[in-house]
C-alpha positions in Angstrom: 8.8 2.4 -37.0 9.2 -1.3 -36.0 7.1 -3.7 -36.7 5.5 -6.4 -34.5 6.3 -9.8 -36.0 3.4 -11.7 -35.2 -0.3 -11.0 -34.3 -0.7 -10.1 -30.6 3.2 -9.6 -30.2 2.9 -5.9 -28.5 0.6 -8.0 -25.9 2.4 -10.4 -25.4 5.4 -8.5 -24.8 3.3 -6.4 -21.9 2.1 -9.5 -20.4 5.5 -10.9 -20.0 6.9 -7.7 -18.6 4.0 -7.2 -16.2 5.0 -10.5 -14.9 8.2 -9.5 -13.8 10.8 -10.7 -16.6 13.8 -9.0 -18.2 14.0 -7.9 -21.6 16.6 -10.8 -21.6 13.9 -13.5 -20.5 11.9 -12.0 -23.1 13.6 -12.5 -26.0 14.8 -15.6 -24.8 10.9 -16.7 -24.3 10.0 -15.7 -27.6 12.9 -17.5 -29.5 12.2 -20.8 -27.3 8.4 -20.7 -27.7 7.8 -19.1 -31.4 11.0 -19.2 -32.7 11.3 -15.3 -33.1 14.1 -13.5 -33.0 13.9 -9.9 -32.1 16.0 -7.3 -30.9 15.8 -5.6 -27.0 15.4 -2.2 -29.2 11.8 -4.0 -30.3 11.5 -5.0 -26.8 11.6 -1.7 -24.9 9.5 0.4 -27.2 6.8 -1.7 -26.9 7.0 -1.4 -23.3 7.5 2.2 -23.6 4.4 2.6 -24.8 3.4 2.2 -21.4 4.6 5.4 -20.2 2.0 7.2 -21.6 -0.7 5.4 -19.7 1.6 5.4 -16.2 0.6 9.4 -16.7 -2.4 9.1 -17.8 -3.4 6.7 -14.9 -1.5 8.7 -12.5 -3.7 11.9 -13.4 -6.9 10.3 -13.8 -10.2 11.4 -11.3 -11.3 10.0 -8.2 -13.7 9.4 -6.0 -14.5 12.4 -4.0 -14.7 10.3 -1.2 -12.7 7.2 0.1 -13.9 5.8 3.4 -10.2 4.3 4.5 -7.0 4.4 2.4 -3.7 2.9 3.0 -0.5 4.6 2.9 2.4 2.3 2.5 5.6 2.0 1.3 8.1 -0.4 -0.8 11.9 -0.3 -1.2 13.5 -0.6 -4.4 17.0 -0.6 -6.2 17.2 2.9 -8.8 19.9 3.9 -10.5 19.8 8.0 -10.3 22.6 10.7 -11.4 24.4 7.5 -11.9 24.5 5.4 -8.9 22.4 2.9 -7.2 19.9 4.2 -4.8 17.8 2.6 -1.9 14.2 4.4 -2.8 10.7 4.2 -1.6 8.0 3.6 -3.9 5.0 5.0 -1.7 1.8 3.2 -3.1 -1.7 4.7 -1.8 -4.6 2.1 -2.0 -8.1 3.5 -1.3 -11.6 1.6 -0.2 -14.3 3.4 -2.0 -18.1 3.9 -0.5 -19.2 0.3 -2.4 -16.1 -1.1 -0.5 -14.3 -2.2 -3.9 -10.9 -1.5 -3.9 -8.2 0.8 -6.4 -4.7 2.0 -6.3 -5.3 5.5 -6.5 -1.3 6.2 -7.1 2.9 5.3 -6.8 5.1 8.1 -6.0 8.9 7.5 -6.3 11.1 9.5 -3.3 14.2 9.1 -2.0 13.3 10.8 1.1 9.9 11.4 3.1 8.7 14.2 5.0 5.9 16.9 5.4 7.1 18.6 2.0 6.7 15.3 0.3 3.4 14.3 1.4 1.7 17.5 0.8 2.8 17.3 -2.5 0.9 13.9 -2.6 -1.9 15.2 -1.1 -2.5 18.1 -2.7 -2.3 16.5 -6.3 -4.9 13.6 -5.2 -7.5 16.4 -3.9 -6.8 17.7 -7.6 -7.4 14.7 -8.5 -11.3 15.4 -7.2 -11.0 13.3 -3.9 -11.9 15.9 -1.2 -12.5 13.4 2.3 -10.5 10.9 3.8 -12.8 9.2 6.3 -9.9 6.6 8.1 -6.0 7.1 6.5 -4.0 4.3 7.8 -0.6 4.7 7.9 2.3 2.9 9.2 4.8 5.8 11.1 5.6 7.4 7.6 7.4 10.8 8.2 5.6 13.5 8.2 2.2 12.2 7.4 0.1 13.8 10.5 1.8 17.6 9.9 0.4 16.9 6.3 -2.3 15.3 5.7 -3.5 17.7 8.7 -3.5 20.5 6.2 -5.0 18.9 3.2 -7.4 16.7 5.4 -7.9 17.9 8.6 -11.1 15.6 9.4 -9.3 12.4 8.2 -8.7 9.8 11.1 -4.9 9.1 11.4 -5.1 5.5 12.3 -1.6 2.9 12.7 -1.7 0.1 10.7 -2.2 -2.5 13.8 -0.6 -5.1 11.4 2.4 -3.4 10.9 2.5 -2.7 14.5 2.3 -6.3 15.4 4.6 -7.3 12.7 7.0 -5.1 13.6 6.7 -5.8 17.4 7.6 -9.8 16.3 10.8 -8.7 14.4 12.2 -7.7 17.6 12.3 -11.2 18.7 13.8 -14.5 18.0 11.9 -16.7 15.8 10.9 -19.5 18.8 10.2 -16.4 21.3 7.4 -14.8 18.7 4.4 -17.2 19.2 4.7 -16.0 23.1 5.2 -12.9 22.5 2.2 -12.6 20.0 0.2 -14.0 22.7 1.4 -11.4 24.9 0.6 -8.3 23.1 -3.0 -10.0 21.2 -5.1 -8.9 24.6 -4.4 -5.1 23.8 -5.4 -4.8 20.1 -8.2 -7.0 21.1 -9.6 -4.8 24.0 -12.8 -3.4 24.1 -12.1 0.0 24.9 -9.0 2.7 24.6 -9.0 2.4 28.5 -8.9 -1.2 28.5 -6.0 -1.4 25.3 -4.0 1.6 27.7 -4.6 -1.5 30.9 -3.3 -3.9 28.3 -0.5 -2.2 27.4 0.5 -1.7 31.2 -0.1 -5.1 32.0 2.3 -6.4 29.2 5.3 -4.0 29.7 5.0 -5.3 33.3 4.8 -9.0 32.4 7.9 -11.3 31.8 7.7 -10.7 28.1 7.3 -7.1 28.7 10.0 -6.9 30.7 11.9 -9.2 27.9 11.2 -6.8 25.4 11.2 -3.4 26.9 11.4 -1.8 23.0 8.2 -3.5 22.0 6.1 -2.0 25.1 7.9 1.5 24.1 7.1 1.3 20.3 3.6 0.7 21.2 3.4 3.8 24.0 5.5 6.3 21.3 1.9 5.5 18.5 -0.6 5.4 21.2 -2.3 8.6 19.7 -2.5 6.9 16.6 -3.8 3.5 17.5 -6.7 4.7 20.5 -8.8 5.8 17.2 -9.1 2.2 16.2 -10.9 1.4 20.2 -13.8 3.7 19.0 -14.7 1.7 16.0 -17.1 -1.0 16.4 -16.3 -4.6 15.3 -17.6 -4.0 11.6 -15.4 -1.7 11.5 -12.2 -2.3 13.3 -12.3 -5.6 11.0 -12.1 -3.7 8.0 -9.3 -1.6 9.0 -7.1 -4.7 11.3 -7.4 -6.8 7.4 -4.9 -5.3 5.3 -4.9 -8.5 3.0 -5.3 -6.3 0.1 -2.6 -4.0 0.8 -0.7 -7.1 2.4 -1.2 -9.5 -1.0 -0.6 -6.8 -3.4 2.8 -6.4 -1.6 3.9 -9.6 -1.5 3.0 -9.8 -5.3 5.2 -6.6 -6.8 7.9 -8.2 -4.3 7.7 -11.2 -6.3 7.7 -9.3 -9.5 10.7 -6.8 -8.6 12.9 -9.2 -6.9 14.4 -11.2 -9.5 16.2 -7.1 -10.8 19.1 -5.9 -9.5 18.3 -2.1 -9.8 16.2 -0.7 -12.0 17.7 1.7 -14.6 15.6 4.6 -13.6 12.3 5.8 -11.9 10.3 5.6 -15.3 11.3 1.9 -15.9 10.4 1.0 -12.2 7.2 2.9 -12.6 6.5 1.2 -15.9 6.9 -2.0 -14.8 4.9 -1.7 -11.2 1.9 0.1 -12.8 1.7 -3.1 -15.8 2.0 -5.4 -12.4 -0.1 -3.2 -10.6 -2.8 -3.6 -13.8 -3.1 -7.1 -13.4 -3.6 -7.5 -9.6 -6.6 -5.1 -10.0 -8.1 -7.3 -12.0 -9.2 -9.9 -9.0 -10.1 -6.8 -7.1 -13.8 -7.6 -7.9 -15.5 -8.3 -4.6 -15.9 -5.9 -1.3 -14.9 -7.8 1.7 -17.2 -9.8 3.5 -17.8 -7.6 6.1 -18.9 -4.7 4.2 -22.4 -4.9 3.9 -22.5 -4.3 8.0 -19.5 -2.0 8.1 -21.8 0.4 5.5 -24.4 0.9 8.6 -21.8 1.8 11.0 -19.9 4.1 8.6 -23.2 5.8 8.0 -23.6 6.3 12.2 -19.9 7.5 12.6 -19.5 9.9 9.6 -22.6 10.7 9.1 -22.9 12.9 5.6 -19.6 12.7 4.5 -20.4 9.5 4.0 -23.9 8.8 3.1 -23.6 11.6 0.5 -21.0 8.7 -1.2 -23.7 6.7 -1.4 -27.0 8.3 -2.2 
């Protein structure tokens, strides 16, 4: 067995990688810093011993009841059977009844699809969680066919973000303030009937007509967007701010970009659940808006959710 060279050195190593650097900027850190000199072999089975805990995490129990969870996805670089592969790491993050938030688990695909997500689904209700109140989703294949079977009262719901965000990439960077303007009035209506005027109103206007796809990628999700009309403000707040999901993003991007490829699934698992560790740790507070959303939560689920939280 090799042994650790100074006091602390297995987590220090842990922090670093979390952090996003090589085993390269590692030992270059540690020679620089403390003057130590130690091998990548020293390296890497320190961080190995993380494998243990990305299992352990990835079976551990949950809540038997989430009131919304996320379902989205981030592409990496993984060397499999020997070449460089374009996969999805497919991240679930859940909003339990005391509106905290937790990663309830990362699965690694190349492909999605019904077969894929009941696979997911079935091993998180093994997992004890039993009800999805609102799963929102952002057009992942397959999802509604499965989640249907494992969760059949769970509210498909399209991440409006997304949507948005995805309607802007269709334009040109000065045409995308307009064009936000142009599509705000039907995620802000009151009603479904209201959002459906909306949407008519825009594909008809001079941006509309400008961007034809953007009108058409809207109509081709309507049945997964109207749900989000019925939700009172509390509510709809709640599930339009995907900050969480949104931050914790744009922080394992940070972390993974700096890699060419990873050298396989495991190591990409090993390094996202370390990064994953640390961003939990500010994940102290429920958002502002919960206290009200609880009340409202209580009126539209009834049981299923006040059983949470008795």
């Amino acid at each position: 067995m090799l042994s650790a060279p100074m006091p602390g050195f297995d987590d220090h190593v842990i922090s670093m990688y979390a952090r996003g650097m090589s085993v390269r900027e590692i030992q270059g850190h540690l020679l620089e810093l403390y003057g130590l000199q130690v091998s990548p072999d020293l390296i890497s089975t320190v961080t190995d011993e993380v494998l243990a805990d990305v299992e352990q995490w990835q079976q551990r129990p949950l809540e038997a009841m989430y009131p919304i969870v996320y379902f989205d996805a981030l592409r990496l670089k993984i060397r499999d059977e020997g070449t460089v592969k374009n996969k999805a790491v497919y991240l679930a993050l859940g909003i339990r009844a005391d509106g905290r938030k937790e990663v309830l688990g990362l699965w690694i695909e190349q492909t999605e699809g019904a077969k894929f997500w009941l696979k997911v689904f079935n091993e998180l209700k093994n997992r004890g969680l039993h009800d999805i109140l609102i799963a929102v989703v952002d057009g992942l294949r397959g999802f509604p066919e499965a989640i249907e079977a494992v969760y059949p009262a769970a509210q498909i719901q399209t991440c409006i973000v997304h949507l948005i965000r995805n309607s802007l990439n269709l334009a040109s960077w000065k045409d995308r303030k307009p064009l936000a303007a142009a599509i705000k009035p039907i995620y802000q209506a009151a009603t479904a009937e209201a959002a459906a005027a909306a949407l008519d109103t825009f594909a008809q206007s001079e941006w509309g007509r400008k961007f034809p796809t953007v009108a058409a990628m809207w109509q081709r999700q309507w049945e997964q967007v109207i749900p989000f009309f019925a939700y009172p403000p509390e509510v709809r707040r709640i599930v339009y701010t995907t900050n969480a999901i949104e931050s914790m993003h744009i922080q394992l991007r940070k972390i993974v970009k700096n890699r060419g490829h990873f050298p396989s699934d495991e190591a990409a698992s090993k390094l996202l659940l370390l990064a994953l560790r640390n961003i939990e740790k500010d994940w102290k507070m429920p958002p502002i808006t919960w206290r009200q959303a609880v009340n409202q939560f209580a009126i539209l689920f009834g049981e299923r959710f006040t059983a949470a939280i008795s």
